[in-house]
N, C-alpha and C positions, 0 to 999 in steps of 0.2 A: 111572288112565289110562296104557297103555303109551307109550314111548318111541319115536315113530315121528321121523325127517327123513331125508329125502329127498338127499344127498350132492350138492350140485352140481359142473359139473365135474371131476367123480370120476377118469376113467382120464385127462385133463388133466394132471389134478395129480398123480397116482401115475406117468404116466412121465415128465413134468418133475424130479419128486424123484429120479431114477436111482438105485433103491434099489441096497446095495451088500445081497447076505443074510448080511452079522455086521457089518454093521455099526449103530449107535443112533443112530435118530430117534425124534423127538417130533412129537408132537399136540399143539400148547397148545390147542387149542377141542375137546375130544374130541368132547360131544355125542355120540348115538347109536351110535361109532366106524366111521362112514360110510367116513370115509378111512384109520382106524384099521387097520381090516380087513383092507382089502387092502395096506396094510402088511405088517401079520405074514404075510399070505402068502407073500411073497416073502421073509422071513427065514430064516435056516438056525437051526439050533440054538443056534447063539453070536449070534444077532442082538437085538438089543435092541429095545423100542417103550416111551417114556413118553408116556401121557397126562395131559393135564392140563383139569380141567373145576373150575369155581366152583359150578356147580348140582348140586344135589346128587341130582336125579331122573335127570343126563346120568350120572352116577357110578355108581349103579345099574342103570341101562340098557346104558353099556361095559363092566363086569366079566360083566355076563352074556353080552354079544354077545362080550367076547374069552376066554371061560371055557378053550375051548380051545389058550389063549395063553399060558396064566397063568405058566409058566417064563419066558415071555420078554414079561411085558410086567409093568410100572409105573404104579400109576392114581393121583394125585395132584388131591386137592381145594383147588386156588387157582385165584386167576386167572394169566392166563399173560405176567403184569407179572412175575410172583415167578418164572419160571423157571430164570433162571441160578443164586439162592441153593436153590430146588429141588431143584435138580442136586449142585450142591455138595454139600448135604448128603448127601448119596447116592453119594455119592465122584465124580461123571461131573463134567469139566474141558472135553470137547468132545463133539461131536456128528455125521452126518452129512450128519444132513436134518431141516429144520424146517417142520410144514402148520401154517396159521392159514386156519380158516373162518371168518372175521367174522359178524355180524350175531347174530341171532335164531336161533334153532330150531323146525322146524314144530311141534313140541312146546309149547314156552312160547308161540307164538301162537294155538293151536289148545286148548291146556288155559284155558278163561277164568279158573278162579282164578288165575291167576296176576298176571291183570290187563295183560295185554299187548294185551289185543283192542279193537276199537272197536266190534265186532257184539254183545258182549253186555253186560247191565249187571251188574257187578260191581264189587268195590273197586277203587280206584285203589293199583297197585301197582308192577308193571314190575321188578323183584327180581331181577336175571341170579342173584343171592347173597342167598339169603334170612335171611343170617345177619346181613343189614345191616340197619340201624335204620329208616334215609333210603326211604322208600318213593315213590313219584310222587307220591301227595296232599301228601306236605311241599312237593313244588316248586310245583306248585296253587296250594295256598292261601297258601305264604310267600313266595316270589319275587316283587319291585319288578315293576310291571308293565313297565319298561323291561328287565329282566333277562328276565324271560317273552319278550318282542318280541324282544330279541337268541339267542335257543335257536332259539326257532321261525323266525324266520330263515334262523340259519345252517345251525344241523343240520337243520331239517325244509324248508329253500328253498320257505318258502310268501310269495307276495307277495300276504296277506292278514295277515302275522304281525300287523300294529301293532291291527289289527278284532281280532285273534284275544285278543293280550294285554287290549286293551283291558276286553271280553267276559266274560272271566276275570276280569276286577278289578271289572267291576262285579256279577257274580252272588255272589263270594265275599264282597262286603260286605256281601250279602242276610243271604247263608249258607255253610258251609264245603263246598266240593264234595268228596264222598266217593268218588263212583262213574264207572266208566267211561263209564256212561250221561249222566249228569248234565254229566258235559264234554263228549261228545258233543255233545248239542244246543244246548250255548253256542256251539260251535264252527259248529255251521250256522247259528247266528242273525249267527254275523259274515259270513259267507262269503254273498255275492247269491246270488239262486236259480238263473239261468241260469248261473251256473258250478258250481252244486250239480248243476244237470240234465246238464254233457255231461264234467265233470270226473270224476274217481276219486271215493274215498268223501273226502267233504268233512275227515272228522277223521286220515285217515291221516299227514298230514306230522307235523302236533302232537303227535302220538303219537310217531310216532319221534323227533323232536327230545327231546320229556320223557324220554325211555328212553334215549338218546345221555347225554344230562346225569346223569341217574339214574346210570349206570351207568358212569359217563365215560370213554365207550367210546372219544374220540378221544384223549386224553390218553394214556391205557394203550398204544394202540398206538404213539402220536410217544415215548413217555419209554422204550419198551423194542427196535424195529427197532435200535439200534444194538449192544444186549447181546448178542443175538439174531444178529445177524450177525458177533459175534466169538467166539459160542459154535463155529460152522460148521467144523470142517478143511476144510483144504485141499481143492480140490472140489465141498466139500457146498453142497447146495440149502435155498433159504428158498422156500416156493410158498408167497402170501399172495392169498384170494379174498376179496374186499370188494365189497361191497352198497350203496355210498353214494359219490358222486361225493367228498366230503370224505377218505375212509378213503381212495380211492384216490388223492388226491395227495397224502397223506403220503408211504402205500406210496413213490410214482413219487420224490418227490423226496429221500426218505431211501436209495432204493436208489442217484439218481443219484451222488448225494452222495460216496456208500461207494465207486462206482466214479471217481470226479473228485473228489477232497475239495479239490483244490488250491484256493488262498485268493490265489492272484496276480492282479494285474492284467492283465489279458488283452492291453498293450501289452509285458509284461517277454519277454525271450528267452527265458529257462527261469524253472524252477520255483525257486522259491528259498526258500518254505514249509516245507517239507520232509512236509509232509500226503502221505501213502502208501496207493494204488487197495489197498484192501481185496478186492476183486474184480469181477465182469464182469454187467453187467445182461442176463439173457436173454432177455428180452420185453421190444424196443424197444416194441410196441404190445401191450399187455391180450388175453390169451386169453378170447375170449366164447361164452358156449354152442354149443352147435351148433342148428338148426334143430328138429332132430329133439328132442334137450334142451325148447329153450325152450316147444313141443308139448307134451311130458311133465312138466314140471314148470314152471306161472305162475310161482314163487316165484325161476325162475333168470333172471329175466329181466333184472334190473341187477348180474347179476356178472361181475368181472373177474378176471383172475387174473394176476399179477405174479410174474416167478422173479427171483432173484438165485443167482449161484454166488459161491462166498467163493472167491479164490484168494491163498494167503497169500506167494506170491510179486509177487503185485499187478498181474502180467499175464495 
């Protein structure tokens, strides 16, 4: 199956990034190099582009779409926790500009082996990194049905999670549930009909929440915005587009943070902490599709997009 997705927010995020053309940014979510692309377009011959992608069908899919880049660009297979030692090894100490496109890719939602879908029946898997052991059906069938309730919860915000977990722990006592199918229709035996009849598809949240976990997609992004933003020169741009109310207030409050880190009591005269503005949040408010976007692509419909500028003078 070729490597198709759809770039949300694309020219958004490419003129927020203020590309410099010599200087090096990075892709940590490379993916189909959507935003990759037109990166290197704008690069001069000393300009630099690393990607970075976990999946390994997005890795094959970017080296062909930036073939005619390959002097100047870097395709690195991890996730984009590991970027700064990435770098390092590779002699790069800073950067100019950083894109993170969160989420999924129409690819891995739309290839059902993969097991990220809820429309067809296949293994339960979910594998951003298929190099990983842990697949969705471990969380299924081993996860305390208290643990199951607090995912689906949080990362999937279904106020059906406690039916949902419940659901789950009493079919897997039957039997071990293997397939996407198979939790599927647990998941609508929790969920009442008249909310099955005017709601989305009944299994969508539990799905993403299993895949958040799987994958721990929220961790990865809170343990690495701060590396990430001291990777930046003076300047340089972090453009982060996230797909989940969760994602985006890390994003919001790890950005605020870099820009105000002060730790005083808000009755002291000055600062006396000595915690020093990293740089300047450029989206008081989330950049949201445009109309026309959200039209051409369902899939853009819950993203935001968040800048920070580093400034190492701290104003």
């Amino acid at each position: 199956m070729e490597f198709k997705h759809k770039s949300v927010l694309l020219n958004e995020t490419i003129d927020n990034l203020n590309v410099k053309p010599d200087g090096i940014y990075v892709d940590g979510t490379l993916g189909g190099a959507g935003h990759a692309s037109q990166i290197c377009k704008l690069l001069s011959a000393t300009g630099r582009l690393i990607g970075i992608d976990q999946d390994d069908a997005a890795i094959a899919a970017a080296s062909e779409r930036l073939r005619e880049y390959k002097n100047q660009t870097t395709i690195i297979r991890s996730n984009y926790c590991s970027m700064v030692p990435e770098l390092m090894k590779r002699g790069i100490t800073s950067v100019d500009g950083i894109v993170l496109d969160l989420g999924v890719s129409s690819y891995q939602l739309d290839n059902a082996e993969r097991g990220f879908t809820y429309r067809e029946d296949v293994p339960l898997d979910m594998r951003m990194d298929q190099r990983q052991e842990r697949t969705a059906e471990t969380i299924v069938n081993t996860y305390s049905e208290s643990d199951l309730y607090r995912i689906i919860r949080d990362y999937g915000e279904d106020k059906f999670a406690k039916n949902i977990a419940k659901h789950i722990c009493l079919a897997r006592a039957e039997a071990p549930i293997h397939t996407t199918g198979e939790l599927t229709e647990i998941i609508k035996r929790a969920i009442p009909m008249k909310i099955r009849a005017t709601g989305g598809h009944p299994a969508k949240k539990t799905f993403q929440a299993i895949r958040i976990e799987l994958n721990q997609e929220l961790d990865v992004l809170r343990d690495s915005l701060d590396g990430m933003i001291d990777l930046l020169n003076d300047g340089g741009r972090i453009c982060i587009i996230t797909f989940h109310s969760l994602e985006d207030r890390i994003v919001k409050t790890i950005f605020r943070r870099n820009e105000n880190p002060c730790t005083c009591p808000s009755n002291f005269p000055v600062c006396v902490c000595g915690n020093v503005s990293k740089g300047k949040v450029i989206t008081r408010k989330p950049i949201l599709p445009s109309e026309e976007e959200l039209t051409g692509n369902s899939r853009s419909q819950s993203a935001k997009l968040r800048v920070f500028e580093r400034r190492i003078s701290g104003v």
